[in-house]
C-alpha positions as CSV (number, residue, x, y, z in Angstrom):
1,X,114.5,26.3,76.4
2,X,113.4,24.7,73.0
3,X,110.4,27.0,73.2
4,X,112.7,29.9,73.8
5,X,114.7,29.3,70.7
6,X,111.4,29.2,68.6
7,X,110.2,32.4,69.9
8,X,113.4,34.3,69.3
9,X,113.5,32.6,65.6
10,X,109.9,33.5,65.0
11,X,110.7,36.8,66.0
12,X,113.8,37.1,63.8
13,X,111.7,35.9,60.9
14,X,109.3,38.5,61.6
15,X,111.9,41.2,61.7
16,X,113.2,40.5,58.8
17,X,109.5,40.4,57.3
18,X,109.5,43.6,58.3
19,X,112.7,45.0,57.1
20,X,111.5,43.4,53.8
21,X,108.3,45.6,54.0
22,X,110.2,49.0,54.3
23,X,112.2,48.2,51.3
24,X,109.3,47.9,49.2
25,X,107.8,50.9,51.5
26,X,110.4,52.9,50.4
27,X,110.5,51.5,47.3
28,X,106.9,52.8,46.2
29,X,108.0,56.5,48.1
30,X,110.8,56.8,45.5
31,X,108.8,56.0,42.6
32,X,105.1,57.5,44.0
33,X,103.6,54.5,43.9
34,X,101.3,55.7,46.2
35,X,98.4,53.3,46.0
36,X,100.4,49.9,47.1
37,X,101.3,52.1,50.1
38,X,98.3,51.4,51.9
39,X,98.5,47.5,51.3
40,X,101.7,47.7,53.2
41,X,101.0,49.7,55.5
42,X,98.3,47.1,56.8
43,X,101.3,44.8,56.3
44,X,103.2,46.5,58.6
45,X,100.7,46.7,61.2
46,X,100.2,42.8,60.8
47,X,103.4,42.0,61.3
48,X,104.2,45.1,64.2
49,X,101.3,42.9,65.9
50,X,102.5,39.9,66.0
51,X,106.2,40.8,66.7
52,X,104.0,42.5,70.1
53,X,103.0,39.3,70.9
54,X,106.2,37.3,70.4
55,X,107.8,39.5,72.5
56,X,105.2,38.9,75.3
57,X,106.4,35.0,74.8
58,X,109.7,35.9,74.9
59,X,109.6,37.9,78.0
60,X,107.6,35.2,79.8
61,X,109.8,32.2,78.9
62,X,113.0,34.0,79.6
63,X,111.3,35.2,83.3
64,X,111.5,31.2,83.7
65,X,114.6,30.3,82.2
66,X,116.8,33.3,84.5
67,X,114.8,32.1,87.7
68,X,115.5,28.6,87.4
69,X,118.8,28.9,86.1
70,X,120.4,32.0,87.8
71,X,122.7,34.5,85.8
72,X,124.1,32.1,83.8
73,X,122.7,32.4,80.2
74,X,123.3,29.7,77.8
75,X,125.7,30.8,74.3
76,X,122.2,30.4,71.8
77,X,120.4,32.8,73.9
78,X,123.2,35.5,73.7
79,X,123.5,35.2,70.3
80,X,119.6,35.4,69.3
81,X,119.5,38.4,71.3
82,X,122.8,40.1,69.4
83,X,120.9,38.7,66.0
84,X,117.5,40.4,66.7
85,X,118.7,43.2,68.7
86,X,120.6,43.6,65.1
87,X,117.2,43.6,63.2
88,X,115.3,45.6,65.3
89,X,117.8,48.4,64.6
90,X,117.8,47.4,60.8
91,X,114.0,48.3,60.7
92,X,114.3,50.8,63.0
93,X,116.7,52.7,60.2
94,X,114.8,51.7,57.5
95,X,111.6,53.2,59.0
96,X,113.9,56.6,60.2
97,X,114.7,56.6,56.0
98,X,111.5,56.4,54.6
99,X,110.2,59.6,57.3
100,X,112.8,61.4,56.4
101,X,111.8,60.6,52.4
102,X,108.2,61.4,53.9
103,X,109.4,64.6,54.9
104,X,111.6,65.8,51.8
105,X,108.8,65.5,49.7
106,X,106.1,67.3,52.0
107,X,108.8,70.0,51.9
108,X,109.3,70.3,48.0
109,X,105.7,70.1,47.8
110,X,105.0,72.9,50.6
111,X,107.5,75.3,48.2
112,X,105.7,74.0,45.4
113,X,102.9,75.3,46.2
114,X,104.3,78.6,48.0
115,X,105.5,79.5,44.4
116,X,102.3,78.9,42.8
117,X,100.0,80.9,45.1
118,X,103.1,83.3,44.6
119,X,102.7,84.1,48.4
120,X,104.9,87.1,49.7
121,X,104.8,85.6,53.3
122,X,107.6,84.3,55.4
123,X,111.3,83.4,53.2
124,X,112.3,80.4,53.7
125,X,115.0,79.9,55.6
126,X,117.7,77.5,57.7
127,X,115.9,76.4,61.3
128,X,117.9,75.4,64.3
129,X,118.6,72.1,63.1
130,X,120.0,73.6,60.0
131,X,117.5,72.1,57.5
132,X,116.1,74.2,54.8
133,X,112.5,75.5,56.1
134,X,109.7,77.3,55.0
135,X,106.0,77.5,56.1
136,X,102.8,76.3,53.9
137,X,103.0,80.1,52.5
138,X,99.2,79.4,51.0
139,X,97.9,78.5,54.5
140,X,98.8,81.6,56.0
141,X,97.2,83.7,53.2
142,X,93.6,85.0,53.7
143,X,91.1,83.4,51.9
């Protein structure tokens, strides 16, 4: 059980790690700090690796806890899951914020550069999700 515990703090800690990490990801989007994105994104990937490998633990230990103890599930173990459940879907927002920053940009630049090539192509327009779209208007010219 004490092994348990561990593995669900260490995962915790790692969750918030990474919760930390898409702060400062979207941090450096706002202000285009775009070389310190790369450091974190190796960060990430660190951390997304070894949060893979706790959970391996996790699954294991708790395969042996539930078959030697039945359904009954001890109070701590409820309430780590609640807390990291919690911080999975911290970082899981977090990371849905900073690809929809991602995106907003790729679209002011995509209509940045549709007015500079002056293109007479498709108009922009609401898609069926009723978000402003418009194509890369300089890809679809000929060269």
């Amino acid at each position: 059980l004490d092994e348990l515990k561990k593995a669900y703090d260490k995962e915790a800690r790692l969750l918030e790690d990474l919760c930390a990490c898409l702060a400062q990801e979207r941090e450096c989007l706002i202000n285009g700090m775009v070389g310190e994105l790369w450091p974190l994104r190796e960060k990430k990937e660190k951390i997304c690796e070894r949060l893979d490998q706790e959970e391996k633990v996790i699954r294991k230990q708790l395969k042996e806890i539930l078959a030697s103890s039945g359904k009954d599930r001890p109070q701590w173990l409820i309430l780590c899951r609640k807390r990291n459940r919690k911080l999975k879907l911290q970082a899981a927002s977090r990371n849905a914020e900073n690809m929809e920053i991602v995106r907003d940009v790729l679209d002011f630049i995509d209509g940045l550069v549709g007015v500079i090539a002056g293109g007479q192509g498709e108009p922009s327009g609401y898609g069926g999700n009723t978000r402003m779209t418009s194509r890369p208007r300089i890809l679809f010219r000929e060269a």
